[in-house]
Structure formats: C-alpha cells, structure tokens
Rosetta silent file (secondary structure, phi, psi, omega in degrees, C-alpha in Angstrom):
SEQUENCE: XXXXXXXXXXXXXXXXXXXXXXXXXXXXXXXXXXXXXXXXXXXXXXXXXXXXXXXXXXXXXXXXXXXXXXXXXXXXXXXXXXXXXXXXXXXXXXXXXXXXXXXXXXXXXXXXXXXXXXXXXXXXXXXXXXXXXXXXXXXXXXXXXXXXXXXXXXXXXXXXXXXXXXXXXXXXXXXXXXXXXXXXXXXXXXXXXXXXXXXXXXXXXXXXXXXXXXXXXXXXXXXXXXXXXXXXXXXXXXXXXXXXXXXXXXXXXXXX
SCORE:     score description
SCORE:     0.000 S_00000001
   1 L     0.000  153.299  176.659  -41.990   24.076 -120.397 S_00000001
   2 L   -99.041  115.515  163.963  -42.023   27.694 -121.461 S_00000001
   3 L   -14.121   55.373 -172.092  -42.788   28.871 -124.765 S_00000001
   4 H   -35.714  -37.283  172.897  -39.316   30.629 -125.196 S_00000001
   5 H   -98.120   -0.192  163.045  -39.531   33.349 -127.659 S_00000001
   6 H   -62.470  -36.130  168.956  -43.212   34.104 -126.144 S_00000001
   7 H   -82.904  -23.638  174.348  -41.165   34.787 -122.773 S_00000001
   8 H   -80.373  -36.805 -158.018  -38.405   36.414 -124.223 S_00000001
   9 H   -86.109  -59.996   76.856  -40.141   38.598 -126.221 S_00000001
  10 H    24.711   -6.778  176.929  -42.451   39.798 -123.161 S_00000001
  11 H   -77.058   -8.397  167.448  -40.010   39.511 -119.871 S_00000001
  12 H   -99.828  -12.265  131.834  -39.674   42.631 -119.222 S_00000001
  13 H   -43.017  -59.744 -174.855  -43.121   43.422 -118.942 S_00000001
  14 H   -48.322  -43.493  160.490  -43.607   40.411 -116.814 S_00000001
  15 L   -79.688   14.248  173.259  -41.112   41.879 -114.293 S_00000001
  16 L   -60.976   -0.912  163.881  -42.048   45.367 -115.020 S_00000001
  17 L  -116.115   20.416  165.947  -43.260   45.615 -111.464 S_00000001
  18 L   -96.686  134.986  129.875  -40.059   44.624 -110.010 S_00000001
  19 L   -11.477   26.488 -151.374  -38.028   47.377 -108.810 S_00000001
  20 H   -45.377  -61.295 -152.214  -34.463   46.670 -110.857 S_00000001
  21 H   -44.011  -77.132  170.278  -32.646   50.083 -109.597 S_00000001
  22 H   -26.975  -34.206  172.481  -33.616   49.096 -105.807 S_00000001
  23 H   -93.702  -19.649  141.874  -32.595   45.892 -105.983 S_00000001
  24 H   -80.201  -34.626  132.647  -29.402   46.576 -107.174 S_00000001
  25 H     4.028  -47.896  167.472  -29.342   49.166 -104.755 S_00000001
  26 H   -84.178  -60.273  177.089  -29.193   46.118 -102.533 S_00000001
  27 H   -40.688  -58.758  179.088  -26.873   44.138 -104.192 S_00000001
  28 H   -48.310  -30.821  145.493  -24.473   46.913 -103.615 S_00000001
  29 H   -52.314  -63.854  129.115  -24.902   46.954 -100.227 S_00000001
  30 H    15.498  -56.750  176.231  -24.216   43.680  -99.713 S_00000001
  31 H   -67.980  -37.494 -153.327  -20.927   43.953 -101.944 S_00000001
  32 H   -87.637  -34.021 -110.409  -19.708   47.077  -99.769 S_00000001
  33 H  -107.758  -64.209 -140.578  -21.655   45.292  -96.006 S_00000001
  34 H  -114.191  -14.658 -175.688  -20.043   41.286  -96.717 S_00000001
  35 L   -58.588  126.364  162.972  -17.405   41.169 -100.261 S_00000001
  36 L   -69.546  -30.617  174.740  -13.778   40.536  -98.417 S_00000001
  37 L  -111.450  167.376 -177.021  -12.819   42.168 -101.728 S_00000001
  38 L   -66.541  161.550 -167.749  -13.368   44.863 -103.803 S_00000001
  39 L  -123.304  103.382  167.002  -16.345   44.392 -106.080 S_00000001
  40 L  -100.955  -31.289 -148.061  -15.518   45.445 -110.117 S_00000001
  41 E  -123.222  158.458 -178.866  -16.568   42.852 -111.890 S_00000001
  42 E  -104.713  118.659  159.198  -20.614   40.770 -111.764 S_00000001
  43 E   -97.793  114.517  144.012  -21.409   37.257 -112.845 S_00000001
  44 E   -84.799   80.384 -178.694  -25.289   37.012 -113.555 S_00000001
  45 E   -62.715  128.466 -166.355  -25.850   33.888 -113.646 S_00000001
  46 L    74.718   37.429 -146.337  -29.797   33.302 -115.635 S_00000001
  47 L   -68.824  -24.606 -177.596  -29.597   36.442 -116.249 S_00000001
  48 L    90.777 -149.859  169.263  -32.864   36.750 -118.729 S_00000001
  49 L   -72.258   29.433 -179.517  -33.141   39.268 -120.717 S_00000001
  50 L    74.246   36.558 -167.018  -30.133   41.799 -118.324 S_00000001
  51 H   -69.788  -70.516 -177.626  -32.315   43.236 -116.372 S_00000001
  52 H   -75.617  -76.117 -144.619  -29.814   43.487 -113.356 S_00000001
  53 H   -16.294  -49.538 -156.151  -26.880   42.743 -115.982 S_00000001
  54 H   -89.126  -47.877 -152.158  -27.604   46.236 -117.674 S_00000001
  55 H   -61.000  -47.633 -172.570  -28.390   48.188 -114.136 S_00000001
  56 H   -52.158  -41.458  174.331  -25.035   46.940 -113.113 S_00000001
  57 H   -66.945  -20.785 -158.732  -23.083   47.928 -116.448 S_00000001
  58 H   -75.167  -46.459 -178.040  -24.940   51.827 -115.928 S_00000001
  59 L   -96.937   42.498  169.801  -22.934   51.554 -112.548 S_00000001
  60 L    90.325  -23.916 -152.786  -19.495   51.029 -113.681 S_00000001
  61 L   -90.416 -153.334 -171.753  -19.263   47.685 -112.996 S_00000001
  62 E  -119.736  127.135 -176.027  -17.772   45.143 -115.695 S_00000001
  63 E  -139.362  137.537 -162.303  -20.812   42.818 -115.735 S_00000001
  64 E  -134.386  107.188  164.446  -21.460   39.496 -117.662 S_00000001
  65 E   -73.783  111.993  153.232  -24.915   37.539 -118.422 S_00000001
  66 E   -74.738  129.428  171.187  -25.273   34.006 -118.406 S_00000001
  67 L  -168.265  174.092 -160.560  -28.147   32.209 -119.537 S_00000001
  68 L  -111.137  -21.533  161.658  -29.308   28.854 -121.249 S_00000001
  69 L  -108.683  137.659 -162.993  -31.602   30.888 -123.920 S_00000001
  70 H   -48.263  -54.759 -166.921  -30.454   32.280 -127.246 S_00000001
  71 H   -58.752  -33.439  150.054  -33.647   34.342 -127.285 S_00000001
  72 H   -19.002  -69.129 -138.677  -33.076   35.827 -123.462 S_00000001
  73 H   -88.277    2.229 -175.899  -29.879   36.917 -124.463 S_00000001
  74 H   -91.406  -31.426  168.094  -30.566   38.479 -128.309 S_00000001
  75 H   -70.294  -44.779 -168.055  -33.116   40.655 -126.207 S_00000001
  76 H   -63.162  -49.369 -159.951  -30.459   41.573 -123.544 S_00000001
  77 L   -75.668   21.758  167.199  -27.661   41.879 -126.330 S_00000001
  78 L  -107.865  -71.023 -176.669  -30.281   44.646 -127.936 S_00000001
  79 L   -68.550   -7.701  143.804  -30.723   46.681 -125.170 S_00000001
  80 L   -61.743  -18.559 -139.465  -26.524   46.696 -124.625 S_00000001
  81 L   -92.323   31.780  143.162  -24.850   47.005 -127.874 S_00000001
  82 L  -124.210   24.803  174.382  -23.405   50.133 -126.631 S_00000001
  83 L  -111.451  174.958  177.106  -22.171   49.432 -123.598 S_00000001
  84 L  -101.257  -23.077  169.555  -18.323   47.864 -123.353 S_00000001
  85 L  -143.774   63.249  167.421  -18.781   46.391 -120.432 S_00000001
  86 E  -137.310  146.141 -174.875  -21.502   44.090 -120.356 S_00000001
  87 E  -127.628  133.997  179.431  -21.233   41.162 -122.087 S_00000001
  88 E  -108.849  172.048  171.757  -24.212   38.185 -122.411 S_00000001
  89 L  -119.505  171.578  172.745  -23.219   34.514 -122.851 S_00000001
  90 L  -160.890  107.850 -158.911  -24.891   31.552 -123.708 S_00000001
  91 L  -132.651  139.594  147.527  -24.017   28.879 -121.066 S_00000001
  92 L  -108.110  149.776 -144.409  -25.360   26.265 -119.233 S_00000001
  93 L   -62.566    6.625 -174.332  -25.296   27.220 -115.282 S_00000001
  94 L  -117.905   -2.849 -179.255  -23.333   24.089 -114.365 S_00000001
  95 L  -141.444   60.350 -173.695  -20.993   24.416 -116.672 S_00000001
  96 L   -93.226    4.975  138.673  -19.956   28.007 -116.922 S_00000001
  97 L    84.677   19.038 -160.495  -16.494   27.415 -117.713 S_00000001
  98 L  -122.199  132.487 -172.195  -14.976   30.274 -115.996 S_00000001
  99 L  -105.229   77.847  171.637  -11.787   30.441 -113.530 S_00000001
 100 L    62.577   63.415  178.821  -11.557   33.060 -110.232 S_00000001
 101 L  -125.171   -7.527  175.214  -13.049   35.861 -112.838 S_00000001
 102 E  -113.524  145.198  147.559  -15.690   37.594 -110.550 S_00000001
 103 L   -69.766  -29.397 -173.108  -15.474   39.697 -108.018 S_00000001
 104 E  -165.189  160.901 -124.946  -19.148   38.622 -107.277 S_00000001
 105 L  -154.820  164.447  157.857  -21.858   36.432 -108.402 S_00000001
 106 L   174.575  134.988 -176.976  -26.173   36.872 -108.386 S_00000001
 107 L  -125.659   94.297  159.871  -28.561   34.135 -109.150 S_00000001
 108 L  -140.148 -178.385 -170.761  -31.937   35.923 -109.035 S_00000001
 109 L    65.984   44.061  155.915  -35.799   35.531 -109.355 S_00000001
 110 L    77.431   35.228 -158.274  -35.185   32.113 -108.212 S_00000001
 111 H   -75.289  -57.857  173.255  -32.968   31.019 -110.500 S_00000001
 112 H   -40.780   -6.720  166.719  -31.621   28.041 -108.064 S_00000001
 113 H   -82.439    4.717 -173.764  -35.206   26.590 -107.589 S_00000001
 114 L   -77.312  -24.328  174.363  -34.684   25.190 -111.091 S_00000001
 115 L   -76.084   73.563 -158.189  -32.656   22.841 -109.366 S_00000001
 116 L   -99.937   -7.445  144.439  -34.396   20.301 -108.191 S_00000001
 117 L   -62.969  137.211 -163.657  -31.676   17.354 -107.831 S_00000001
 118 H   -60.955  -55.508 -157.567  -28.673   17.176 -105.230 S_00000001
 119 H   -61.597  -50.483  169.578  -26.366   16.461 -108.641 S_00000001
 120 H     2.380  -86.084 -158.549  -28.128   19.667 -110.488 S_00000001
 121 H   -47.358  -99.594  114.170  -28.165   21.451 -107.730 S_00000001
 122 H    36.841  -45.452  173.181  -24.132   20.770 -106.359 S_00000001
 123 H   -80.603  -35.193  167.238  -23.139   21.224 -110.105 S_00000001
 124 H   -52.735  -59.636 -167.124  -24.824   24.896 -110.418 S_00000001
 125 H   -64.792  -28.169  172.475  -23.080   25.862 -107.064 S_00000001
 126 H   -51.331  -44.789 -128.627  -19.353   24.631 -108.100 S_00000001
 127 H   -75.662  -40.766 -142.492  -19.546   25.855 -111.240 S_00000001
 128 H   -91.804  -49.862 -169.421  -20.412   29.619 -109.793 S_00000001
 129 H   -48.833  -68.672  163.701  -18.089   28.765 -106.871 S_00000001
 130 L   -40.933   -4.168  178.177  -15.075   28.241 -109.605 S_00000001
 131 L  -117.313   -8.288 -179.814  -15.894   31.424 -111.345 S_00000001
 132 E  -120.249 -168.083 -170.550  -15.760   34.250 -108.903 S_00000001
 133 L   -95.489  128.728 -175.848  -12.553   34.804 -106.135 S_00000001
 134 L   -43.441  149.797 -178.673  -12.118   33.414 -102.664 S_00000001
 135 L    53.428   56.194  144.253  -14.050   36.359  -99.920 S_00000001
 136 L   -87.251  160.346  145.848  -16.471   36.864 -103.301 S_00000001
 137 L  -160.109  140.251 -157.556  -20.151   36.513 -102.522 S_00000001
 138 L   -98.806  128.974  172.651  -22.753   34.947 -104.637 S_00000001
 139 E   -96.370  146.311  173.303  -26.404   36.504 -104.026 S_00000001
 140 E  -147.795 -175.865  173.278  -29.364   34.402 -104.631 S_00000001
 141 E  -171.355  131.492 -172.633  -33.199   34.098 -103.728 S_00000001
 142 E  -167.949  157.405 -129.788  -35.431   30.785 -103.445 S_00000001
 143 E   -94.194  169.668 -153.771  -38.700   29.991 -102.025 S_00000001
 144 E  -142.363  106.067 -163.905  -38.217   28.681  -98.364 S_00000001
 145 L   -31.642  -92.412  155.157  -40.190   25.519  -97.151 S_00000001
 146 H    -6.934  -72.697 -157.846  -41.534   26.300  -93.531 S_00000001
 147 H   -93.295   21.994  151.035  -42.762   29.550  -94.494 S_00000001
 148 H   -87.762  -34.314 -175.633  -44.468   28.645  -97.965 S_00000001
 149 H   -58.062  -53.596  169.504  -46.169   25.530  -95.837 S_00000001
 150 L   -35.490  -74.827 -154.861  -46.994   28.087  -93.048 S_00000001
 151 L   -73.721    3.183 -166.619  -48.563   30.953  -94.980 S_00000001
 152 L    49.834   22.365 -169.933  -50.287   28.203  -97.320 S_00000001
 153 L   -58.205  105.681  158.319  -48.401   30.384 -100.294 S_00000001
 154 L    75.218   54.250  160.654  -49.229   29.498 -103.877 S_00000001
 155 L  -163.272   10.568 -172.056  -50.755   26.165 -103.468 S_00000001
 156 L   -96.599  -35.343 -169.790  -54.519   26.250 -101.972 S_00000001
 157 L  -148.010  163.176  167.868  -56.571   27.935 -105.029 S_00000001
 158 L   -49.108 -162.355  167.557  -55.671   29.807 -108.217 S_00000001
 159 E  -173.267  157.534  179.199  -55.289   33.281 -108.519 S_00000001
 160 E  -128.653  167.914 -164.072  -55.030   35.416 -110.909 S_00000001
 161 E  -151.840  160.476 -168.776  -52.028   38.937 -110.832 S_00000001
 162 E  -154.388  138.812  151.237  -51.869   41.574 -114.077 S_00000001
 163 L  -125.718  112.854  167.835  -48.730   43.891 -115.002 S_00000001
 164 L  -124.976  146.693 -156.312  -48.605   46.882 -117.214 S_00000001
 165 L  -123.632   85.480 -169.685  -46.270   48.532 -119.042 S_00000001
 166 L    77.211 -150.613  169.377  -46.856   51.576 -121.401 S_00000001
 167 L   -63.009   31.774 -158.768  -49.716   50.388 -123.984 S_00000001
 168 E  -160.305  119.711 -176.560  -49.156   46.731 -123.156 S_00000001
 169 L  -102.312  153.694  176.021  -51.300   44.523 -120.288 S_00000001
 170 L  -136.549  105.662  159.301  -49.870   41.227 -119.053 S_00000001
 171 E   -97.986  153.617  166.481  -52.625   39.210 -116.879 S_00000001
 172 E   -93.191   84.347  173.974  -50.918   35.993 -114.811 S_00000001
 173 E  -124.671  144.081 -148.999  -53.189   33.425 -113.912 S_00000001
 174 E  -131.384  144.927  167.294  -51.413   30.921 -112.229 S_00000001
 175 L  -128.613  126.429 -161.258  -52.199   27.370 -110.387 S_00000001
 176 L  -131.409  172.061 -175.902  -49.784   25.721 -108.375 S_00000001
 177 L  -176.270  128.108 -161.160  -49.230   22.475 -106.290 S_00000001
 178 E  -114.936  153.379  174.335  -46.737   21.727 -103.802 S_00000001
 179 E  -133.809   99.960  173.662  -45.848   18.234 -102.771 S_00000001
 180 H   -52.852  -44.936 -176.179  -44.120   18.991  -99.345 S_00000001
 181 H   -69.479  -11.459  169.419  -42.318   15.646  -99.066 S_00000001
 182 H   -72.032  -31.484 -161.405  -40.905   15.997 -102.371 S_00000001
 183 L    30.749   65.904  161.596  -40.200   20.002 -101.512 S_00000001
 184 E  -147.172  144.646  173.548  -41.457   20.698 -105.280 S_00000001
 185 E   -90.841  116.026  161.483  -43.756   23.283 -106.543 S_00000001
 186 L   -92.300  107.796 -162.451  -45.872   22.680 -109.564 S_00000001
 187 L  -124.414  163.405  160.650  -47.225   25.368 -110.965 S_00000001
 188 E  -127.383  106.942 -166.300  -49.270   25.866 -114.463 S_00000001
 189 E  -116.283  157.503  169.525  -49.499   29.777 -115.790 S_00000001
 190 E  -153.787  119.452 -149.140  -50.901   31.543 -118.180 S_00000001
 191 E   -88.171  128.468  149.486  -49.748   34.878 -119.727 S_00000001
 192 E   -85.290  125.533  156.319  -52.539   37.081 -121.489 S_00000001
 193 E  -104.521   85.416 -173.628  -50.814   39.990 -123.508 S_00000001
 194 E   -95.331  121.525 -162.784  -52.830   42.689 -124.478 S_00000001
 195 E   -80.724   91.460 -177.145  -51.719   45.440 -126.892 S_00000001
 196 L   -85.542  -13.282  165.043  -54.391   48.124 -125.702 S_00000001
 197 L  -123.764   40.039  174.005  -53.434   50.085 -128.285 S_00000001
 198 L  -142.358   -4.431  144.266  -53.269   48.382 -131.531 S_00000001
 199 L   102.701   17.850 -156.277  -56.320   46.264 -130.122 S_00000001
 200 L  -104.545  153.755  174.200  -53.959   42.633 -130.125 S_00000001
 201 E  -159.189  131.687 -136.061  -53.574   39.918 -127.503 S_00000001
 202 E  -121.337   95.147  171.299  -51.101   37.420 -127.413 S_00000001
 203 E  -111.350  144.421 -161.641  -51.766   33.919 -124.790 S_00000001
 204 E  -170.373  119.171 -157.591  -48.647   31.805 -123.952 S_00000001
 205 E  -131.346  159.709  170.680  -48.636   29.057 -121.066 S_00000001
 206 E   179.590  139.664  153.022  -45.762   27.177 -119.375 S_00000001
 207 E  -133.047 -175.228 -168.248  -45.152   25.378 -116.733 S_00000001
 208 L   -99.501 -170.474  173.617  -42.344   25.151 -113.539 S_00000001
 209 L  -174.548   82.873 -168.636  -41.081   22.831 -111.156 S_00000001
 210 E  -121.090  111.932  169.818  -39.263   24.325 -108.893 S_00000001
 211 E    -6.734  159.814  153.222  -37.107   23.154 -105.472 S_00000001
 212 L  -148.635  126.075 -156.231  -38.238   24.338 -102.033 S_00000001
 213 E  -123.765  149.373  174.464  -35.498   24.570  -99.409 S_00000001
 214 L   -84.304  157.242  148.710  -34.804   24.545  -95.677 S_00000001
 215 H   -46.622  -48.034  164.089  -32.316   26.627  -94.106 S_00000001
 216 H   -20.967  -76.586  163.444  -30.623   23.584  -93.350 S_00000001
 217 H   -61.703  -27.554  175.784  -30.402   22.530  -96.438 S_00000001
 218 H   -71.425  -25.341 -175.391  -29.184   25.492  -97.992 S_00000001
 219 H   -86.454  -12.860  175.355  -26.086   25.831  -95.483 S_00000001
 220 H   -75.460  -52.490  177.956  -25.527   22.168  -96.207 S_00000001
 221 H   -67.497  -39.008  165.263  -25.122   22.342 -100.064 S_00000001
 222 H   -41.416  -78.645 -165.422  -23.044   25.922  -99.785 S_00000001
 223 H   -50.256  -31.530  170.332  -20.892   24.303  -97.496 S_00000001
 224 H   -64.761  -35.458 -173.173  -20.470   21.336  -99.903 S_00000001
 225 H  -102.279   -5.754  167.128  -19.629   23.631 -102.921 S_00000001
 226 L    96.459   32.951  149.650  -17.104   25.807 -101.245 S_00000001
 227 L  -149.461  170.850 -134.126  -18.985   28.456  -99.606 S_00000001
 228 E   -95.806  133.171  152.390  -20.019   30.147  -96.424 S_00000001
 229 E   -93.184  136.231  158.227  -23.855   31.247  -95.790 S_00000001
 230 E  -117.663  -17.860  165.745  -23.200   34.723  -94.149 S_00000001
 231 E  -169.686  149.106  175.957  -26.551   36.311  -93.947 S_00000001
 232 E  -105.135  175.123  161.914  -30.143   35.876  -94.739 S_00000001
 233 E  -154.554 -172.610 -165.230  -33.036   38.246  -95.587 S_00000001
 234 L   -90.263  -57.739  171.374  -36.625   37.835  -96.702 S_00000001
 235 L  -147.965 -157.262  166.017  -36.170   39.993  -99.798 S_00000001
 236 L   -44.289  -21.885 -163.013  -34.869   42.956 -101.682 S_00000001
 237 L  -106.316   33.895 -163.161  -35.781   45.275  -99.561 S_00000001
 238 L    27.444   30.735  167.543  -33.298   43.934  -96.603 S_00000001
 239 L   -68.405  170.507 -162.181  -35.912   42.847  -94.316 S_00000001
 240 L   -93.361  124.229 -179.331  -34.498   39.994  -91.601 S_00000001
 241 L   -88.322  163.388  179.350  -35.936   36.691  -92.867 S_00000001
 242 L  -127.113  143.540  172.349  -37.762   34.792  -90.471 S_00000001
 243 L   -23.267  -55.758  -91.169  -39.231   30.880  -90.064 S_00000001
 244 L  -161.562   28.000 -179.512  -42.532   32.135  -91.407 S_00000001
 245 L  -121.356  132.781 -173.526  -40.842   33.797  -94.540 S_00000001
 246 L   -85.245  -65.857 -168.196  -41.894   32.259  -98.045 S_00000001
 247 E  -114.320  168.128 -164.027  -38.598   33.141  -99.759 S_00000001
 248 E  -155.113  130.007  176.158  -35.052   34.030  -98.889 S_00000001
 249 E   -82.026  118.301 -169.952  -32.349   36.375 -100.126 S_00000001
 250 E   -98.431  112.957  156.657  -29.123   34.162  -99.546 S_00000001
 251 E   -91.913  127.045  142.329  -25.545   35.781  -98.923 S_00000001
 252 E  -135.156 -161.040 -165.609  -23.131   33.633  -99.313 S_00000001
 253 E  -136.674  125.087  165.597  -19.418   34.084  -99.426 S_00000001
 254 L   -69.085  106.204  177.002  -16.828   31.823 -101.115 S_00000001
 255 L   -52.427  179.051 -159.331  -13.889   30.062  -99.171 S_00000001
 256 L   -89.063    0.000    0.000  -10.530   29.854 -100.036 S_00000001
C-alpha cells in the first residue's frame, strides 16, 4: 500500500517528467476528432493531486476531480482555490454518484489497472458510464498484456529511474513481477527524496497490483458497461498502438 501523505505530498515531482500541457493537448483532440457532442464540461476520475484537472480548468473547461484520497485532493484543492470551475471530490470510482453530467470522462496514469476483479472492474466502468452523456467519450490508459510479455517490460530485473524538479531529486527504484496467467503486476518501489538544497531526504515505499489487459478484453468489459471502443493508441503522443505495445490509450465512446 502507499504511504499516502508521503505520495501526496511529493506527486507532482514524481510526474514532473510527464508532459501535462501535451497531453491535454491530446485529450482535446480526441474531444474535437471522436465526442458526438460538444465537450464543456471533464470528469477526472483519480484525478491525484489535478494535474490534468487544473490544465483543463486553465482551458475553459468546467472540470471536476475525483479521487479516493483526502490528501490527493487538499493538494489539488491548494493549487485551485481560485479557479470557479474546477472542483475536487472525494469519491470512490465505483460509486461516483453522478447522473449524464459530463460532457467527457479521463481515467489516467493507469488508473483502471487498479482494477483487478471483473466486479471492481464493471463497477468503475458503470459508474463513469452513468456520469457523462450518451456520444461522450471516456479516455483511459492501461498496460496491455501481449506487448508487456513481448518486450519483457518491468518484470525481468530491477531498475532504478530519478526525477527532478527545482531543488528537489526523486530516485524510483522499482521491482516488479508479473504472473501472466493471473494478468497481474506486482511491483515493490521505493521513492528517495532529496532536498539538494536544505541537505534533507525523505524514503517512502509502496507497493501495486495492478490488472493487465487484452484488447479483447477491454472491448468486452466497455461493451458490458455501455460503451463503444472507438480507437486505440500507444500513448499521449497519438502514436497507432500495435500488438507489441506495453500500454494503451483507450477511446471509448458511450451508447445511448
């Protein structure tokens, strides 16, 4: 499990090498390329600390963060309290409580591998399906069996990955284990945080468990929860996913 206000307190260094603008960038395409409707308003479901929540309010839209930790969202709900129209929540994803209220949907950094049961799983996807508008479409991204087995991705030896941000180092060192028949990922990490300039360092460990999915399977449970897959991609950057791709950017679009 993860040390919660050690992750909250530190996630946006830990994604500080993601791209946010660019990947909403994407999202937007997407909204204008596959939404049957106009796109005003955002559900982020898991949202973290707002990373895309916040990009989203900066562009007009009306955008609302979900997530299952207080401490996530007291970090997002810092970095907000002046905009009007982003709002955080404190939800759990299967039970978000919400009626035809989005224009659109996003699930991202893999929020949907958290799922690692059919009932979970099938309860996350209603819930989101019941909360946005028929021709909506809910974006998502989750690691993709075939091509993590191919490429041997995250499961032959440790490794270790570092981010920094300002005065402030983050090393990753991370060990994983996959049990293909199972399609679950184990992983065990551990964040160093180093203050380089007040001389401080910070260690915090947690581990996942996280789903690994076929294509198959993903058009089977969509289709079960009351939506469409309309197009896949590799990542953020709209490349075409392929068999041989360890994760996948999911469109999909909600029927009527």
């Amino acid at each position: 499990m993860i040390k919660d206000d050690s992750y909250a307190l530190y996630y946006d260094l830990l994604y500080s090498h993601r791209d946010i603008g660019a990947e909403v960038d994407f999202l937007e395409r997407v909204f204008r390329d596959y939404s049957l409707i106009p796109v005003k308003s955002v559900l982020d479901v898991g949202c973290g600390t707002g990373l895309h929540t916040i990009e989203l309010g900066r562009r007009g839209y009306r955008a609302v963060g979900v997530d299952i930790s207080q401490n996530m969202l007291e970090v997002a709900r810092s970095k907000a309290r002046e905009m009007t129209n982003v709002e955080f929540i404190l939800s759990d994803a299967t039970k978000l409580g919400f009626n035809s209220e989005f224009d659109a949907a996003i699930a991202m950094y893999g929020v949907v591998s958290y799922f690692v049961d059919d009932e979970s799983l099938l309860g996350f996807l209603r819930s989101v399906r019941r909360a946005i508008k028929p021709g909506s479409v809910f974006v998502f991204d989750t690691w993709s069996l075939v091509g993590v087995l191919e490429k041997r991705v995250y499961y032959e030896t440790p490794f270790s990955s570092f981010r920094k941000s300002g005065s402030q180092l983050a090393i990753k060192e991370e060990n994983w284990r996959v049990d293909f028949l199972d399609q679950v990922a184990y992983a065990e990490i551990q964040w160093s945080i180093l203050d380089l300039a007040k001389g401080e360092i910070d260690v915090f460990k947690h581990s996942l468990k996280l789903r690994l999915f076929t294509l198959r399977e993903i058009v089977h449970v969509l289709r079960e929860s009351g939506f469409e897959l309309v197009k896949t991609f590799e990542d953020y950057s709209g490349k075409p996913f392929t068999e041989s791709s360890s994760e996948i950017v999911v469109i999909a679009r909600a029927l009527p």
